[in-house]
KEKE-550526 format. One record per residue: z, x, y of N, C-alpha, C, CB in turn. Coordinates in steps of 0.02 Angstrom, whole numbers, always signed. Glycine has a CB too. Layout:
# KEKE-550526
+--------+--------+--------+--------+--------+--------+--------+--------+--------+--------+--------+--------+
!     nZ !     nX !     nY !    caZ !    caX !    caY !     cZ !     cX !     cY !    cbZ !    cbX !    cbY !
+--------+--------+--------+--------+--------+--------+--------+--------+--------+--------+--------+--------+
!      Z !      X !      Y !      Z !      X !      Y !      Z !      X !      Y !      Z !      X !      Y !
...
+--------+--------+--------+--------+--------+--------+--------+--------+--------+--------+--------+--------+
# end
This chain:
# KEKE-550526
+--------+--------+--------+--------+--------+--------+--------+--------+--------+--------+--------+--------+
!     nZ !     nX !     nY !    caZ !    caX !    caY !     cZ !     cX !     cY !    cbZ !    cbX !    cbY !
+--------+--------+--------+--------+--------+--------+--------+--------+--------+--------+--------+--------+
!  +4951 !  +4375 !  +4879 !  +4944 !  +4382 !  +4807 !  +4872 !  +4395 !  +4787 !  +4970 !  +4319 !  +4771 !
!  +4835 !  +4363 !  +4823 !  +4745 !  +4372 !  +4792 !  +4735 !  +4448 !  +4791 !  +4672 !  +4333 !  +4854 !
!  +4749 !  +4472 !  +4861 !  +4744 !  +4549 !  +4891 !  +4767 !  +4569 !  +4830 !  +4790 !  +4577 !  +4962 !
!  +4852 !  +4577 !  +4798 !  +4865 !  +4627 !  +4748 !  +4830 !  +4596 !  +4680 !  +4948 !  +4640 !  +4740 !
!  +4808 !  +4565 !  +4670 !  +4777 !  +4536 !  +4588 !  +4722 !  +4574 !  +4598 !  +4756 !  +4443 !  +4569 !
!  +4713 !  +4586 !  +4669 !  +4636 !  +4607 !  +4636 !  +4615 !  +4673 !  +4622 !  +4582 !  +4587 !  +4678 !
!  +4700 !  +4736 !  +4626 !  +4694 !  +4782 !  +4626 !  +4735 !  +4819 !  +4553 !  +4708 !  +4793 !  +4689 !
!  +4779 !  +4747 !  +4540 !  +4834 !  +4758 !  +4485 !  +4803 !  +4784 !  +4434 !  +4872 !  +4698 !  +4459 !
!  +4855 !  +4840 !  +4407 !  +4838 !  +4881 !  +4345 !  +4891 !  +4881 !  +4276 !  +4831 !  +4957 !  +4373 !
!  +4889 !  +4920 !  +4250 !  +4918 !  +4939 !  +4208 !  +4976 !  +5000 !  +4211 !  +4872 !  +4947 !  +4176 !
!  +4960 !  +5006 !  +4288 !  +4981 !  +5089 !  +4304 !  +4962 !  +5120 !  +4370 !  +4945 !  +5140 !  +4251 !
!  +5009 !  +5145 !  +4394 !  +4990 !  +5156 !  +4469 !  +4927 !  +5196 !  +4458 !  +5050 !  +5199 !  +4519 !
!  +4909 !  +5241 !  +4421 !  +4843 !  +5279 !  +4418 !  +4781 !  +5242 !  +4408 !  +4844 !  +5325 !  +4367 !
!  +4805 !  +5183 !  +4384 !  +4735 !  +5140 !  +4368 !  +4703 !  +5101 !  +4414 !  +4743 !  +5094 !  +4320 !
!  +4795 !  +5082 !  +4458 !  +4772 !  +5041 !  +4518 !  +4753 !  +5072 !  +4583 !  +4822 !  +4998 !  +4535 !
!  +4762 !  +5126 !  +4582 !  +4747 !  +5150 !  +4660 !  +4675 !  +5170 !  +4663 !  +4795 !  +5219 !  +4686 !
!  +4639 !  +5171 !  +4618 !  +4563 !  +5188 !  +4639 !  +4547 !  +5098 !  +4654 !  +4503 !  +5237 !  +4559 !
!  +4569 !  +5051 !  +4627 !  +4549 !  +4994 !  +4644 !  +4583 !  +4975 !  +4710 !  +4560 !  +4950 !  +4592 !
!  +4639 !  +4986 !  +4748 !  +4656 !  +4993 !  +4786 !  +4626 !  +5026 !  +4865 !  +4691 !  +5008 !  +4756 !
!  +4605 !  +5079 !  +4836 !  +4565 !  +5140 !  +4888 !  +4507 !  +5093 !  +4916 !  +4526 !  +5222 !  +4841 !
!  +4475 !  +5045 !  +4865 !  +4406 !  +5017 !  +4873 !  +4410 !  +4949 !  +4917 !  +4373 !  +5003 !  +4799 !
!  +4482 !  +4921 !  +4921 !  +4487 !  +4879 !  +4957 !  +4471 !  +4913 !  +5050 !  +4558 !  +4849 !  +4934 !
!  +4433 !  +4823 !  +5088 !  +4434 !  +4848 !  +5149 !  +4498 !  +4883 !  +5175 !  +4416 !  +4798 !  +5188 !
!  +4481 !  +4945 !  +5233 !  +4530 !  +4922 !  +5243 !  +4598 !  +4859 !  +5291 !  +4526 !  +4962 !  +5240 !
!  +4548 !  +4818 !  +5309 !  +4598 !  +4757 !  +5341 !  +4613 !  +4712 !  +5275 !  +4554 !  +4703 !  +5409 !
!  +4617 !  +4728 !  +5212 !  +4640 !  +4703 !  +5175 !  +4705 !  +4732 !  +5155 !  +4599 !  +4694 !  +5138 !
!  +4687 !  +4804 !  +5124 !  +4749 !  +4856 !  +5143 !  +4791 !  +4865 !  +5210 !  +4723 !  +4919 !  +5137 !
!  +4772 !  +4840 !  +5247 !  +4842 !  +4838 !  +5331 !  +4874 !  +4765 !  +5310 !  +4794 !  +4827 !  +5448 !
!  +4825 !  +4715 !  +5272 !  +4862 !  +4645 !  +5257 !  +4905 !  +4658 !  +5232 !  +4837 !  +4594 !  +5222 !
!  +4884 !  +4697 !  +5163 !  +4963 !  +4703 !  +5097 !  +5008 !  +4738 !  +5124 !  +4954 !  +4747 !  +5017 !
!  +5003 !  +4803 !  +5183 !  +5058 !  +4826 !  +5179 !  +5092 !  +4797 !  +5259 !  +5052 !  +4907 !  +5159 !
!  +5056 !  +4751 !  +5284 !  +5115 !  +4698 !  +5337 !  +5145 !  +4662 !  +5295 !  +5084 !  +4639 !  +5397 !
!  +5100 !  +4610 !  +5257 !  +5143 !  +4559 !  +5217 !  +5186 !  +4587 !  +5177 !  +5107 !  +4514 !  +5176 !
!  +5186 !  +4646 !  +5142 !  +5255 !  +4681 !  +5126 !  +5302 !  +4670 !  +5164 !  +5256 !  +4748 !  +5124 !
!  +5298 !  +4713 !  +5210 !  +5360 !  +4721 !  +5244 !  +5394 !  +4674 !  +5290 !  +5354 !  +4770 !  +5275 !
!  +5325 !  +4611 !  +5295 !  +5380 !  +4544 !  +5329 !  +5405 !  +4522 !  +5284 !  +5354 !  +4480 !  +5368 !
!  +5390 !  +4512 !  +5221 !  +5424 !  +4487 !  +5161 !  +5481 !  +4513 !  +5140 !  +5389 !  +4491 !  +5112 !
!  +5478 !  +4597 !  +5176 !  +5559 !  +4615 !  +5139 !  +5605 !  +4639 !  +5204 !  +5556 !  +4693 !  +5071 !
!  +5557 !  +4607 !  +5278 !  +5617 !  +4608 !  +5327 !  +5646 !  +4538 !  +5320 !  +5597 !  +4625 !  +5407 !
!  +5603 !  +4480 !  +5285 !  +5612 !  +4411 !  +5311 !  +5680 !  +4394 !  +5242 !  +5522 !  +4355 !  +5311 !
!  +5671 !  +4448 !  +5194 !  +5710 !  +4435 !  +5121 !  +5780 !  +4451 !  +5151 !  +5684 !  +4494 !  +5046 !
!  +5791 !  +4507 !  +5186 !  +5861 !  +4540 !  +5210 !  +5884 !  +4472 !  +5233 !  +5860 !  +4609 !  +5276 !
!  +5859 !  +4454 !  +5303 !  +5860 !  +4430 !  +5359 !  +5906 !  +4366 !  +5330 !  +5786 !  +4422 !  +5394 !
!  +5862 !  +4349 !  +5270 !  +5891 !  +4262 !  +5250 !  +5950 !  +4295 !  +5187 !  +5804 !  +4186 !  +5201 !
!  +5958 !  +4346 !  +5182 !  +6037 !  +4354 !  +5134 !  +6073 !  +4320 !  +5107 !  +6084 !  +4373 !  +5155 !
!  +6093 !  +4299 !  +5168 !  +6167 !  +4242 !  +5150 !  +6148 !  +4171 !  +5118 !  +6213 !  +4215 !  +5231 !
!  +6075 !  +4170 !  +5142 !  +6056 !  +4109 !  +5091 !  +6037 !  +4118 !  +5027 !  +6004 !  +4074 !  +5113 !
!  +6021 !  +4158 !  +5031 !  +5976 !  +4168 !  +4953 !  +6058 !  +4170 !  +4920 !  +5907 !  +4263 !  +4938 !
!  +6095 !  +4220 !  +4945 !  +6167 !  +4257 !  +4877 !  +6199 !  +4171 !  +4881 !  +6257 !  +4354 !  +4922 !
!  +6208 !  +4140 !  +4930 !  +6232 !  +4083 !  +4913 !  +6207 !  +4028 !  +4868 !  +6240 !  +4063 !  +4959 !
!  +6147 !  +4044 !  +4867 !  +6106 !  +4005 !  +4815 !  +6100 !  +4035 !  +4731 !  +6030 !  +4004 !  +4848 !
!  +6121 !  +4111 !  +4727 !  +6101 !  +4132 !  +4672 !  +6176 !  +4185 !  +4656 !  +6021 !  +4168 !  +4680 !
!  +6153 !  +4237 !  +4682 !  +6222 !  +4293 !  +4671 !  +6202 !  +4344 !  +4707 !  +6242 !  +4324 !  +4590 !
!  +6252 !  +4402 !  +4725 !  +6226 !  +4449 !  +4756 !  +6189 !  +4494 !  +4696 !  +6281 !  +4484 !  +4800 !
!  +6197 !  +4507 !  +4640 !  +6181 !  +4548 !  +4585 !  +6099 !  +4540 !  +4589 !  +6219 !  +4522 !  +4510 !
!  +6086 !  +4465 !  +4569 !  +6008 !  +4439 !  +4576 !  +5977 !  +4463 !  +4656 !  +6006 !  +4341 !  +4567 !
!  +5996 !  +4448 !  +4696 !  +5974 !  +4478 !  +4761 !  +5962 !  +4546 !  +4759 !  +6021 !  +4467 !  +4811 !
!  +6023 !  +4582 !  +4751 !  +6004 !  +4658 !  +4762 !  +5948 !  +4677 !  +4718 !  +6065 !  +4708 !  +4746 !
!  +5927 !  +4646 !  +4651 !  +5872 !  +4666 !  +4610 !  +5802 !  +4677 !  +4667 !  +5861 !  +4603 !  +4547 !
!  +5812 !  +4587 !  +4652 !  +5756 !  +4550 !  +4709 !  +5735 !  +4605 !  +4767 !  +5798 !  +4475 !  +4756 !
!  +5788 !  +4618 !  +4793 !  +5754 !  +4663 !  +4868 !  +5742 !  +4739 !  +4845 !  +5819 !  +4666 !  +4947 !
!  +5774 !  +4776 !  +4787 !  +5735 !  +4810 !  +4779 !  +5677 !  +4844 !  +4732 !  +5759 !  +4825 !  +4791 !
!  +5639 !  +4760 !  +4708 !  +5586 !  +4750 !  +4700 !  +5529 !  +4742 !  +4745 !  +5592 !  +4715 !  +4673 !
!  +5540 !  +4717 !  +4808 !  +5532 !  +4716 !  +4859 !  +5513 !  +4782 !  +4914 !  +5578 !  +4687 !  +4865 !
!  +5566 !  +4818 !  +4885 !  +5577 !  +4892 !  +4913 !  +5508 !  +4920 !  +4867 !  +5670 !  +4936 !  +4892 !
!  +5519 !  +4914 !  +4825 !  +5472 !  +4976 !  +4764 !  +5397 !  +4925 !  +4770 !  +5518 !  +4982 !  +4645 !
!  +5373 !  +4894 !  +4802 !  +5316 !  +4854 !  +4819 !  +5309 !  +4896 !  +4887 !  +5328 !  +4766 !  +4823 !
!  +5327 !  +4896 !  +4943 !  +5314 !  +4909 !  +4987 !  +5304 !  +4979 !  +4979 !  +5350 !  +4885 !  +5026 !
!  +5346 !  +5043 !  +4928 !  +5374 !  +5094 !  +4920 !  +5276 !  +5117 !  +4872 !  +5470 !  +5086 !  +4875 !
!  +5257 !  +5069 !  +4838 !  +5190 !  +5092 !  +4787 !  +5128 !  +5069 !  +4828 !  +5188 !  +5047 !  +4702 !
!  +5155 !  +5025 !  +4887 !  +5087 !  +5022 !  +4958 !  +5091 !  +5082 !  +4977 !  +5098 !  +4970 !  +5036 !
!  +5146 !  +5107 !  +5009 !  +5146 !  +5160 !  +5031 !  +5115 !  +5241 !  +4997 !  +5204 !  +5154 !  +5043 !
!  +5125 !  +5218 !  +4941 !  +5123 !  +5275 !  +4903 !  +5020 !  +5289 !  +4888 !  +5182 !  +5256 !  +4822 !
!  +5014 !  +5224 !  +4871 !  +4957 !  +5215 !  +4879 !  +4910 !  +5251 !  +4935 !  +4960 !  +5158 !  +4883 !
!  +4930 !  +5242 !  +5003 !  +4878 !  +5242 !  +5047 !  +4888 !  +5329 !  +5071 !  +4889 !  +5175 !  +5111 !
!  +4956 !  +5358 !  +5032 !  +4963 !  +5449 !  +5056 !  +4930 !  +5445 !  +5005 !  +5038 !  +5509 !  +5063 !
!  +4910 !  +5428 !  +4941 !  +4848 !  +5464 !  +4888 !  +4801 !  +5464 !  +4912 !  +4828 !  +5439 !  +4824 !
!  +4775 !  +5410 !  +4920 !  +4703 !  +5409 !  +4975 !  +4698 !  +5457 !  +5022 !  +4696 !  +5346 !  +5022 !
!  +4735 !  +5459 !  +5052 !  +4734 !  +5512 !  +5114 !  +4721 !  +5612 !  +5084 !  +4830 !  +5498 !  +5157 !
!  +4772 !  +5604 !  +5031 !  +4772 !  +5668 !  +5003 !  +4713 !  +5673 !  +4992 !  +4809 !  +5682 !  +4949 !
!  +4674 !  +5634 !  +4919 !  +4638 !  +5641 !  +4900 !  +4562 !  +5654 !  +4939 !  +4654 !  +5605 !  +4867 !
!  +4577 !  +5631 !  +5013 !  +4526 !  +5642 !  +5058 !  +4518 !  +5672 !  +5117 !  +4509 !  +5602 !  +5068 !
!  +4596 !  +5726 !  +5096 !  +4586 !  +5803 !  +5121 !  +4627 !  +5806 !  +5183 !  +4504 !  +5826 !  +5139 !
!  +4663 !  +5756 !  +5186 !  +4716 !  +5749 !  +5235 !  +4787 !  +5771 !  +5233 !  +4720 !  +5692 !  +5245 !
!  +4791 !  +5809 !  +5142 !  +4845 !  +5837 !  +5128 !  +4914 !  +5889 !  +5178 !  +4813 !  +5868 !  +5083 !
!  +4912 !  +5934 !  +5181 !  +4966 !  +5980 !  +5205 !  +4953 !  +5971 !  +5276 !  +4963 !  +6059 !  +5180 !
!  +4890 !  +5982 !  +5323 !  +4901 !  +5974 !  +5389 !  +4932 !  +5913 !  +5400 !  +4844 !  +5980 !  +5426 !
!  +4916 !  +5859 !  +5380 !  +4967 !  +5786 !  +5416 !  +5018 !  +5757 !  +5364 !  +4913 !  +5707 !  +5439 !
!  +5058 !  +5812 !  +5360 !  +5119 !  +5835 !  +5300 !  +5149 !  +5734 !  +5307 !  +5207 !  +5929 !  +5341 !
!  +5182 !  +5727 !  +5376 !  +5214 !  +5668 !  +5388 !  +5165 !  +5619 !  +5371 !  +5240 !  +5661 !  +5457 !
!  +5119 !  +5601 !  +5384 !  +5089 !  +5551 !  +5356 !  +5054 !  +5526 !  +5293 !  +5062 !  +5547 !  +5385 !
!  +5060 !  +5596 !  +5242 !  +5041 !  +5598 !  +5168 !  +5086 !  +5601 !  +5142 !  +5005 !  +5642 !  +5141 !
!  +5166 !  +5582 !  +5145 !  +5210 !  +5579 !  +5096 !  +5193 !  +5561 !  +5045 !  +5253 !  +5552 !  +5105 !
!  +5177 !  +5594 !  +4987 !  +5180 !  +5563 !  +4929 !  +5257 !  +5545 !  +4876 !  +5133 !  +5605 !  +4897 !
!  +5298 !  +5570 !  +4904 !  +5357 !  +5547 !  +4844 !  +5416 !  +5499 !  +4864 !  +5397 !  +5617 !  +4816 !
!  +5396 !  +5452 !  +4909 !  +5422 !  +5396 !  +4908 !  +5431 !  +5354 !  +4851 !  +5395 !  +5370 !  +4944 !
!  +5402 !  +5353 !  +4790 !  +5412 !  +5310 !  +4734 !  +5447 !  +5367 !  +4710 !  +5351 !  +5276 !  +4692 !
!  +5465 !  +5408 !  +4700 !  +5518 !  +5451 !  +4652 !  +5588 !  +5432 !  +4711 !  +5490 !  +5560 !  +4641 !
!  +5563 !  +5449 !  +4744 !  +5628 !  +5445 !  +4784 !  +5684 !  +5370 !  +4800 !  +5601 !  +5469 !  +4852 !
!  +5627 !  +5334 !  +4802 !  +5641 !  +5253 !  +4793 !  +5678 !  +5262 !  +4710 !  +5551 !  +5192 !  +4798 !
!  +5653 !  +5255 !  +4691 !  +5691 !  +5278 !  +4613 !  +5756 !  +5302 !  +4592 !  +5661 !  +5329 !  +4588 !
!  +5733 !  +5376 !  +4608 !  +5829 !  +5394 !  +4615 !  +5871 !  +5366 !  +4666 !  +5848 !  +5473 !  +4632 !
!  +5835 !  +5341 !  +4730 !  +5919 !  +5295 !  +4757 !  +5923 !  +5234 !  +4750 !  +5941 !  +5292 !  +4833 !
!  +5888 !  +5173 !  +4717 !  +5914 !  +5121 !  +4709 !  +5917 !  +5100 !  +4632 !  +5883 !  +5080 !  +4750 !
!  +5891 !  +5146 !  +4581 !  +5909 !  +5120 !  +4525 !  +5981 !  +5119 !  +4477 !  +5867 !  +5144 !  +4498 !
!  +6002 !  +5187 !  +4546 !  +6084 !  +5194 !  +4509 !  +6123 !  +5170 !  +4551 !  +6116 !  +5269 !  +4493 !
!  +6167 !  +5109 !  +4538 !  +6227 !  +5088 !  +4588 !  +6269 !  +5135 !  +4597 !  +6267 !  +5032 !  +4570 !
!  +6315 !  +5159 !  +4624 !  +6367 !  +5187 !  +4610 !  +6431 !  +5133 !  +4591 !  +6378 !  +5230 !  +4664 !
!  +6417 !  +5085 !  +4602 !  +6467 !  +5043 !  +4589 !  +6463 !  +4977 !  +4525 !  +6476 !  +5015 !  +4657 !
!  +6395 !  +4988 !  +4499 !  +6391 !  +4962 !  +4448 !  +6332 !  +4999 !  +4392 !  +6382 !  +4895 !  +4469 !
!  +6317 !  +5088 !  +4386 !  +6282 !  +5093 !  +4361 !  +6220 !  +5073 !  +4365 !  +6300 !  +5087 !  +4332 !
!  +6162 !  +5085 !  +4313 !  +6102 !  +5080 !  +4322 !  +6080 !  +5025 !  +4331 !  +6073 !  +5103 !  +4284 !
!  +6044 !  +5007 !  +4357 !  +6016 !  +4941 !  +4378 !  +5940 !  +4910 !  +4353 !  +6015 !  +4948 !  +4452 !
!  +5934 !  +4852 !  +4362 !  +5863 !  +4821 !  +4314 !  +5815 !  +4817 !  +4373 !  +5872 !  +4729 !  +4269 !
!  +5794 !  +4854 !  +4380 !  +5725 !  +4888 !  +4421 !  +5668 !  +4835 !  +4420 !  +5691 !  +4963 !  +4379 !
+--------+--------+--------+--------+--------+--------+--------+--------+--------+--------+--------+--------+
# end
C-alpha cells in the first residue's frame, strides 16, 4: 500500500509519471505483490464466496485484475515513452486496460457489472 499511495492519482495520466519515478525494485514490488494477491485471492475462493457471495467475489477479483491490468499498463508506457515502442511490440502492450474492460465488465450472465 505505501508503494501505491505514493504514486496514486486522480487518473492514470497523472499517476504514471509518478509511477515512472519510482525505483525500480519498488515497481517489481507492486507488480509481484499484485499478482500474489490475485493468485492468493483465486486460490482461497471457496472461502471468501462462503463467507460473502460469489457476486461480491467476482467484483473483488476483478478489481484485482484491473490493479494488476494498470501495473501493467503502466510499465508498457514507460517503455513506449522511452523508445521501446514497435520493435519490442510483445513487451509494450499497451491495451490491456481497454481490453480488461471489455471482458470483465460485461457478464453475459448478469449484464454489466460494478467495476
Amino acid at each position: 500500500m505505501r508503494i501505491a499511495e505514493s504514486f496514486a492519482g486522480r487518473s492514470a495520466a497523472a499517476a504514471a509519471p509518478a509511477w515512472a519515478r519510482l525505483a525500480t525494485a519498488e515497481q517489481d514490488a507492486l507488480s509481484a505483490g499484485l499478482v500474489r494477491l490475485l493468485i492468493r485471492f483465486r486460490v482461497v475462493q471457496n472461502l471468501c464466496v462462503s463467507r460473502s457471495d460469489q457476486h461480491g467475489y467476482d467484483i473483488a477479483v476483478r478489481r484485482l485484475a484491473a490493479a494488476c491490468h494498470g501495473d501493467h499498463t503502466f510499465r508498457a508506457m514507460v517503455d513506449l515513452f522511452a523508445g521501446h515502442g514497435r520493435s519490442l511490440a510483445p513487451r509494450v502492450e499497451t491495451s490491456a486496460r481497454p481490453s480488461r474492460s471489455c471482458g470483465t465488465c460485461v457478464d453475459p450472465n448478469r449484464g454489466p457489472a460494478s467495476c
